[in-house]
N, C-alpha and C positions, 0 to 999 in steps of 0.2 A: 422421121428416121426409120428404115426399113433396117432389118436385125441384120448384119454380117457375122455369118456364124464362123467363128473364130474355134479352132477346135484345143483347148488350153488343158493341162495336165489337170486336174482333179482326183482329191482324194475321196470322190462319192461314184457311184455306178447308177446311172440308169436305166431302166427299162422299160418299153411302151409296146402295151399292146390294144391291136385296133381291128375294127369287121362292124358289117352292119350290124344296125340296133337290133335289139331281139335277139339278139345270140348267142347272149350269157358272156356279152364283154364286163360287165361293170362284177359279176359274181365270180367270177373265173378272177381278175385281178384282186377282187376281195379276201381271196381264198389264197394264192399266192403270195399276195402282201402278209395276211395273217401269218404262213410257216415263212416268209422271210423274218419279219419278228421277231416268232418264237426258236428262231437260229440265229437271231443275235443281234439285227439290223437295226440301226435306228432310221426310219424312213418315213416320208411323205410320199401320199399319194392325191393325183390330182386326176378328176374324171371329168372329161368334155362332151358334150351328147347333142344330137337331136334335140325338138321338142316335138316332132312326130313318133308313134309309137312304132314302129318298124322299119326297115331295109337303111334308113340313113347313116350316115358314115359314126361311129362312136369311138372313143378312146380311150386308154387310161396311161397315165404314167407312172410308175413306182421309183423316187429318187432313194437310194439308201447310201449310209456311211457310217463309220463307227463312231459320228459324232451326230447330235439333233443336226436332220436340217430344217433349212427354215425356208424354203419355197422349191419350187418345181425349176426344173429347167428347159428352155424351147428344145435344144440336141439331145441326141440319146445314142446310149451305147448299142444295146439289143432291139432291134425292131422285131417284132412278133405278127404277123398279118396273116389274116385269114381269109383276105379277098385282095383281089388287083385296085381297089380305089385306097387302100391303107398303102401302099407299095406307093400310090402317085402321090398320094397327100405327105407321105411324112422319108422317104428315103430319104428324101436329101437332108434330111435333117439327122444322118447318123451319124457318128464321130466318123475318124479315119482308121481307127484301130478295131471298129464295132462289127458289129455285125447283124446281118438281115435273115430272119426263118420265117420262110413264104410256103406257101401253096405250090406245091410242082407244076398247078395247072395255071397257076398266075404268072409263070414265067414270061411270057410275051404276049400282053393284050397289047392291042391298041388303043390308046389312050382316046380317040374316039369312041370305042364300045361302053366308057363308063358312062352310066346315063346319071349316074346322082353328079360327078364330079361338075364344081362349076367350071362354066365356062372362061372367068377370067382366070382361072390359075391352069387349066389346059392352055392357053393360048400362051400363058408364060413357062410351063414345061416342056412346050413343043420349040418354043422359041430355044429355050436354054440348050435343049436336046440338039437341034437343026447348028446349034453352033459348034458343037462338037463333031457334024456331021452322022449323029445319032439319029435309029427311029423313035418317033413319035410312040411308044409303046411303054408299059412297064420291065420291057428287056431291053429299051434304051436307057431307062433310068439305074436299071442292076448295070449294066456296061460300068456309065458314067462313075457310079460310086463303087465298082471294084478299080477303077482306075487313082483313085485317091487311096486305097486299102481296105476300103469298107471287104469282108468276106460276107455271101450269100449264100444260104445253102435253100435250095429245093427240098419240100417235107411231102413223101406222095402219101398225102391224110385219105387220099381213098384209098391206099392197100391197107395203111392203119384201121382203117375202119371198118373195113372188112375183116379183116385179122379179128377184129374187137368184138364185134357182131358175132364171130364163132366162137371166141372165148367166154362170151356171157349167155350163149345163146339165143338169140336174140336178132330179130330181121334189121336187116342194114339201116334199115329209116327209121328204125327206133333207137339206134345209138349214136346218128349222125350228129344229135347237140352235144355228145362227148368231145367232140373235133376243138374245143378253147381247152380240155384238161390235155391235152395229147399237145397242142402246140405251147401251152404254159410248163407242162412236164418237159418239154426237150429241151427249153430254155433255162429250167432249174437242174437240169443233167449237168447241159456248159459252167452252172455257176456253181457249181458242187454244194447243191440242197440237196441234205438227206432227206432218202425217201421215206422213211419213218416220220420225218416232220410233215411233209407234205399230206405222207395220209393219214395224219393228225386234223391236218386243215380239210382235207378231205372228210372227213368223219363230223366234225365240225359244221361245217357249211349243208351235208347232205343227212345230217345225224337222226331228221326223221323219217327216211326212204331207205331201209336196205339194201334195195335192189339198184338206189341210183348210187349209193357207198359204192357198193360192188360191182358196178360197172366204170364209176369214176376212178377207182380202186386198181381195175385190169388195165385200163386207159393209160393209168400212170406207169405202171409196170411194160407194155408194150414201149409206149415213147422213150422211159430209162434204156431199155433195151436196143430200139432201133439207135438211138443216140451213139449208146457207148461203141457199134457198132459200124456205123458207118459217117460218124462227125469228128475229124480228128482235132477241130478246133479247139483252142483250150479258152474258154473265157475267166474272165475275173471273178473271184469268190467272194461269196456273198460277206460284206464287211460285218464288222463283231464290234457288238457296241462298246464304249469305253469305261462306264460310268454303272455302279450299280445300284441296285433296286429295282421295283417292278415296273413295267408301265403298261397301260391302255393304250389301245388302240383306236380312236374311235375319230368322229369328225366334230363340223359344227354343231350340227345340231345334237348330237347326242350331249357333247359339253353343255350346250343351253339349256337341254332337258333334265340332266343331270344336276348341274348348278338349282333350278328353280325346285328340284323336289331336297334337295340339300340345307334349301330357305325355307321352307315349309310354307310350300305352294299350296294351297286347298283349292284353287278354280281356276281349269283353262277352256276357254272355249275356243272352236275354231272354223272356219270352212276352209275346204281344201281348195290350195294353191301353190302352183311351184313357187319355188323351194319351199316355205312356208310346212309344209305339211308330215316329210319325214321328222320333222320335232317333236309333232302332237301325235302322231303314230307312235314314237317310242315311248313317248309317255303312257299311251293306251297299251303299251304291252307291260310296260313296268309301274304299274300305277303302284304296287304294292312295295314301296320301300321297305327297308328294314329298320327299324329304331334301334338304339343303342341298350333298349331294355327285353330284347328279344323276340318285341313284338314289330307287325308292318301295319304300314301308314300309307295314305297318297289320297293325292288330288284326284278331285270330278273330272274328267277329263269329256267335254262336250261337242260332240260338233252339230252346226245349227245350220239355218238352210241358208242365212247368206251373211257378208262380212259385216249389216248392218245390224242382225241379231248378234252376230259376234260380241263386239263392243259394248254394246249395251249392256248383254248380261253379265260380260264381266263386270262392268261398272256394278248391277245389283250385287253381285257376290263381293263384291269389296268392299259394300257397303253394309253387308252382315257382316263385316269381321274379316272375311278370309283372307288372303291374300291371292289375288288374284290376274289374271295374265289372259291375253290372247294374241295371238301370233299368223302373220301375215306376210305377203311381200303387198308391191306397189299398187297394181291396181288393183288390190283388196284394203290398203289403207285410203283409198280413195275415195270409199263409198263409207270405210270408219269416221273420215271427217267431220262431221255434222254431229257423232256421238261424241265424238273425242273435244271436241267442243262442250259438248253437257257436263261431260268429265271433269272441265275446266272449270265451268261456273260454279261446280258442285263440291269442288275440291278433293276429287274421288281418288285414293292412293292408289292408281291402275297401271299398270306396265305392259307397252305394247312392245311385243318382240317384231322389228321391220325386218326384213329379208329383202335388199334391195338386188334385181334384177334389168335386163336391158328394158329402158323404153323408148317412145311413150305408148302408152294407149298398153294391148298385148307386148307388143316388143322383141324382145327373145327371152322366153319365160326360163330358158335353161342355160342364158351363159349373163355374166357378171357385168356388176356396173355400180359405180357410187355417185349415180344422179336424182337419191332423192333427199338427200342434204337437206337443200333451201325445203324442201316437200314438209317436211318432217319439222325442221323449224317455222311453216308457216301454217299448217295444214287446219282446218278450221275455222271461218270467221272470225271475225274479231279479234279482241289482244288476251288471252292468260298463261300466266308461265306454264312450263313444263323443261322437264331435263332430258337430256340428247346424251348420252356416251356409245362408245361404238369400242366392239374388239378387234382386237389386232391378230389373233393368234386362237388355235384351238382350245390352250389353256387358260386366255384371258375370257373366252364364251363361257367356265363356268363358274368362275368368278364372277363376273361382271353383272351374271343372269340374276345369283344373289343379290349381290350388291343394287340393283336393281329396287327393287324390293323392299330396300332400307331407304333409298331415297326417297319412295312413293309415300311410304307410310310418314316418314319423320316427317318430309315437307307437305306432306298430303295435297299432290297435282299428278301429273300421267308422266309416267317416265319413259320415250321412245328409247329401244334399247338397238342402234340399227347395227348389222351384220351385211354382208353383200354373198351372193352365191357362189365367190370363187372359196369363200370359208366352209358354207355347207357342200361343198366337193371334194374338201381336204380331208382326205384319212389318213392321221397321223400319229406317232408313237410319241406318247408326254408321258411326264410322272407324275402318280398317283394323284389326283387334288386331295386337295387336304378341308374335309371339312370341318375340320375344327377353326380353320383361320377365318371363316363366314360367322358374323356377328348378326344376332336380331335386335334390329331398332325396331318397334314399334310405333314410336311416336308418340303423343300425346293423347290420353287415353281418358284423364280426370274430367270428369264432366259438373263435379258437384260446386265448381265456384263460378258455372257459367249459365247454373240455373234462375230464371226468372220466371214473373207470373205468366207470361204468354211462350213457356216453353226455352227447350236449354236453348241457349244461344251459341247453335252447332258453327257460325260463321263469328265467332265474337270477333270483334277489333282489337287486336294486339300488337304490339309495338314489331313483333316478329311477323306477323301475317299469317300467324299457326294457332288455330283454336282447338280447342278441344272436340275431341272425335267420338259422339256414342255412335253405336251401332244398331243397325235395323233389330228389334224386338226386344231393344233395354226399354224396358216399361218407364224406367230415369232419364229415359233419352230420346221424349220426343221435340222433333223437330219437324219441317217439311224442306224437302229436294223440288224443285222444279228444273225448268230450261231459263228462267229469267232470272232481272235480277231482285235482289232481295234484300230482306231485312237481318239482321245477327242470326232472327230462329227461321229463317229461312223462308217467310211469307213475303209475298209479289211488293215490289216498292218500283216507283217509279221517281221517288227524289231523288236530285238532282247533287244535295247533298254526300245523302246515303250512298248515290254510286260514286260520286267522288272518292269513298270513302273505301268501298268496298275494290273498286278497280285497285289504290293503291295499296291496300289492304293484303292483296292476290300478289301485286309485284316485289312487294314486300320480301315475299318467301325465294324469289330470283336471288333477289341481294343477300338474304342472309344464307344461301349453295352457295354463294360465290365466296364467300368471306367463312364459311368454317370449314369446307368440303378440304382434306389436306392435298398441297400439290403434287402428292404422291400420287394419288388417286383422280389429278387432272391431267397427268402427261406422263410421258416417261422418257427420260434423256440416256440414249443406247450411245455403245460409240467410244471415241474419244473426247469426253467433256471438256479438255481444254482447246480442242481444234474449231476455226470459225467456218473452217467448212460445213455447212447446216443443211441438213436434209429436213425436212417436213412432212409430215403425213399422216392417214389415220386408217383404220380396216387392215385388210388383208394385206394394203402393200408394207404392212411390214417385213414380211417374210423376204419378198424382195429386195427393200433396202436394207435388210441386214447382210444378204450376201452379196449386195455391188460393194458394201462397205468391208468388206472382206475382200473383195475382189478390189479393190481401191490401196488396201494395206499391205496386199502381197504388192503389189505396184509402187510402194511406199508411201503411199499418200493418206492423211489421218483424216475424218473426218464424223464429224455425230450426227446422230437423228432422234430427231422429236417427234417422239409417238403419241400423236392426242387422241385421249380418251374420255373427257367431256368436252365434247362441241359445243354444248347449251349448258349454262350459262359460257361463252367462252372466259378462259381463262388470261380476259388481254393485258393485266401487268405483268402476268409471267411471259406472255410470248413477247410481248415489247421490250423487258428486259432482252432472250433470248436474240431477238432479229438484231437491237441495237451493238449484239457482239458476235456479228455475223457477216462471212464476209470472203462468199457468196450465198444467199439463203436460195434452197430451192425447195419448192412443193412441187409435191408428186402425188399425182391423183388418177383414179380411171374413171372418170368423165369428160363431156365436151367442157366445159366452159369452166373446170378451176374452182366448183364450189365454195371449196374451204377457202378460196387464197383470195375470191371477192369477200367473203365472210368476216377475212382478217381484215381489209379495205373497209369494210362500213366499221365496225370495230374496234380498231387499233389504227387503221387511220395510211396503213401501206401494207402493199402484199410483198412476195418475196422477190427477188432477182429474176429469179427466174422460175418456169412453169412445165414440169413435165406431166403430158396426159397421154390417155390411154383410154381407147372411146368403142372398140371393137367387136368388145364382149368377151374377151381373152383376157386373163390377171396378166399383170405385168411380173416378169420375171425378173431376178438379179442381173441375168445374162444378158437380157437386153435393153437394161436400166445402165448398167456400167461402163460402156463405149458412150452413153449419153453426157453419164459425170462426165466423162474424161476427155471429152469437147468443152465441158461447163471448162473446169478446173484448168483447160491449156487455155481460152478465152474465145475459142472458136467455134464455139455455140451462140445461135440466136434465142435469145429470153422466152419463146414459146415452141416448143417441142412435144411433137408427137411422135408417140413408137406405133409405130404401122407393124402388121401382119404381113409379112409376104407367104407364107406358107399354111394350109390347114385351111 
């Protein structure tokens, strides 16, 4: 299914601004989003990029309203462009009421002179264009969308920036990276942001350069000025949130970083990898928490030379006691497999943060995917548990980080905690977490009734499959760790018994996650609970099926979704209740092959109705998740449905 962009009344505003990488797109929208904010917005913002470090095409979008939202949308109201390839990639995708602020000298390229732009979406914009009798150029695509109402205005950023240049004094090539505060300033003139908030954000963002304060500073005052002076457009104001109290701003990862110094994290090790690495980055700048007794605290924060030392040494620091973590995307848990297997036999309470991204192999290390699923429940030789939950939402990353943590230590196995990169590119406005609602389990800790002559018996047989856990340098607590298998006090055994014993021993602890863990904390049922209209899903696409589910309701149509939050052990008497009063069930995934909905198939024994994916490296939207329902729901949908990309 290719998106028909339906242009429908909304009480949210968006705006997207785009120019090649390197250009201070992703800081300029940072910076903007912040004084939208702190004027009252509640918004999400969503950043698409390259994974080359220069000249390719980047973007952001900032959705805001005076209510939470909860994903991004493909159309937009303000397009913001700073070069002719943002003009060909996303005009059309502006409402009808919106409006377009370009480059005066982007007014008429030809859509041949773009050298990044691909070739299949030129061949489809020239085609689109040729049929309206349009040129092939970005001043056929301005035509075409003033012809529906979009308004366009011409911004000439080189008088601006000359102008700028003699107000800071300053040679013109050294204020030319001011050119994103001058086209995000004209855009916050239309939407009536004060400029007191803006050079708040400004002062913020540039707070340790004066000289670029003061130049981002005049930049803004120039664009107010040309604005009010020659735009007489009036755009929509910036919405005022409804609900009070304070909130953060922040994304995925800071929520995950957040959450685990909140549990009392003491060891992360890492090697850098996209997404992966803005996590352990902010933790390296925040290692020093605060404690409630006025004093600050924080984790070892390690980085080591490859994702094989990674694992490992967290495994050692989990086994003095800490609490410990290391955090990766895909082909960096690829090379953890063979440790995270050690982990297993050794029943090391370790928590690995996944960050799933496109693959296989490299892939698209910078746009989204939830195809390591099966990865993540297989990953390792052999057979030992381990537990799998995944968030949905900014606010369930620092949640879930903790809670993490608790599972490791009680069941004492590796906890994957997976996330996908359309989460780590979401900057969003939530309130406050609350750490007091984060509980520490430690687990079992008594080592003195599992003592014998040849040492404690750190793996004893128990009816639960949970022994007692000393720690490296309890002088009461020796034992030995290997890679094989083993005796109760951990010495090499090769009976046949003994593994008998010791395998069911380890699966043991599966069965007793599944039977205490509360269903509160394995799903979560949004929605209209009495409607058998059943959405299914887990990650990021919640954001999405929350608002086709809205978008379904203004339509009048009721319908729920079930947000699954442990994958492993799955939860299959509760989904098999759920599917058997369902009627039609759909999952919704962004991968090739349905992951989760084969998972329910070995499992529970049937997948759902039907199957919506998403394979592209783009999250899925409400917008273009909701024409899909509403094919399911008329009956005019086929069981396997994919939402295709036509634009970007």
């Amino acid at each position: 299914m290719v998106l028909n962009l339906v242009n429908q009344e909304t009480d949210n505003l968006s705006w997207r601004i785009g120019g090649p990488q390197g250009s201070g797109i992703n800081r300029i929208a940072r910076l903007f989003a912040r004084a939208c904010a702190t004027q009252g917005a509640e918004l999400i913002c969503r950043r698409e990029y390259h994974s080359n470090i220069m000249g390719r095409h980047s973007y952001n979008d900032i959705l805001m309203g005076a209510k939470s939202a909860h994903c991004h949308r493909e159309s937009t109201d303000i397009l913001v462009s700073f070069d002719p390839e943002t003009l060909a990639r996303h005009a059309l995708m502006v409402t009808d009421k919106g409006c377009v602020l370009h480059s005066s000298e982007d007014a008429d390229v030809p859509l041949g002179r773009l050298a990044y732009l691909d070739e299949r979406l030129r061949e489809d914009l020239t085609r689109r264009l040729e049929a309206f009798n349009l040129p092939p150029s970005t001043g056929g695509l301005l035509q075409m969308i003033n012809q529906k109402g979009v308004q366009s205005f011409a911004i000439p950023y080189g008088q601006l920036l000359t102008k700028l240049a003699e107000a800071v004094d300053k040679p013109r090539q050294w204020v030319a990276a001011a050119q994103n505060t001058l086209a995000a300033s004209v855009s916050a003139t239309l939407m009536s942001l004060a400029q007191e908030t803006l050079e708040e954000a400004i002062e913020t963002a540039f707070g340790g350069r004066k000289d670029l304060v003061e130049l981002n500073h005049q930049a803004m005052l120039i664009a107010y000025n040309y604005t009010r002076e020659h735009i007489s457009w009036k755009g929509p104001s910036i919405p005022v949130n409804e609900s009070p109290g304070e909130r953060l701003l922040i994304n995925a990862t800071q929520g995950v970083a957040l959450g685990k110094l909140a549990a009392g994290m003491g060891f992360q090790s890492y090697y850098p990898i996209s997404p992966a690495t803005d996590e352990s980055t902010f933790l390296e700048a925040h290692a020093g928490a605060p404690l409630d007794n006025g004093q600050t605290s924080g984790p070892l924060i390690f980085q080591v030379e490859d994702e094989l030392a990674a694992i490992n040494m967290a495994s050692g620091a989990a086994l003095t006691g800490a609490r410990s973590a290391t955090s990766t995307s895909g082909p960096g848990f690829s090379l953890m497999s063979e440790g995270l297997g050690w982990a297993g036999m050794n029943e090391v309470p370790l928590v690995v943060t996944l960050y799933q991204r496109g693959g296989p192999s490299t892939g698209m290390p910078t746009r989204t995917d939830q195809g390591d699923l099966q990865f993540a429940l297989n990953a390792g030789h052999g057979e030992f548990p381990r537990i799998i939950l995944a968030s949905g939402d900014v606010t369930s990353c620092f949640y879930d980080a903790a809670q993490a943590f608790d599972y490791a230590e009680h069941y004492q196995l590796p906890v994957i905690h997976l996330l996908d990169k359309a989460l780590t590119s979401t900057l969003q406005t939530i309130p406050l977490p609350e750490p007091s609602q984060i509980s520490i389990d430690r687990g079992e800790r008594d080592i003195k009734s599992s003592q014998s002559l040849q040492g404690v018996k750190r793996f004893q047989l128990t009816d639960s499959g949970i022994s007692p856990r000393p720690v490296l340098g309890d002088p009461n607590g020796q034992h030995w760790t290997t890679g094989v298998e083993h005796s109760e006090q951990g010495q090499v055994t090769e009976d046949p018994v003994l593994r008998e014993a010791m395998m069911e021993k380890r699966a043991r602890k599966l069965e007793l996650a599944a039977a205490e863990i509360p269903v509160s904390e394995k799903l979560e049922i949004l929605g209209d609970e009495a409607s058998e209209f059943t959405l299914l899903t887990w990650g990021s696409n919640k954001g999405a099926v929350l608002d086709a589910m809205q978008r379904l309701a203004d339509s009048g149509i009721s319908a729920r979704a079930v947000q699954l939050r442990l994958l492993w052990p799955l939860p299959a008497d509760e989904l098999m209740a759920i599917l058997s009063e369902s009627s039609p069930s759909v999952m919704i995934e962004a991968n090739f092959s349905g992951q989760l909905n084969k998972l329910f198939q070995q499992q529970i024994g049937r997948g759902c109705d039907y199957v919506i994916l998403k394979y592209s490296g783009r999250p899925i939207s409400g917008e273009a998740l909701f024409p899909a329902l509403m094919d399911i729901h008329t009956g005019s949908a086929e069981p396997h449905i994919v939402l295709r990309n036509s634009f970007e």
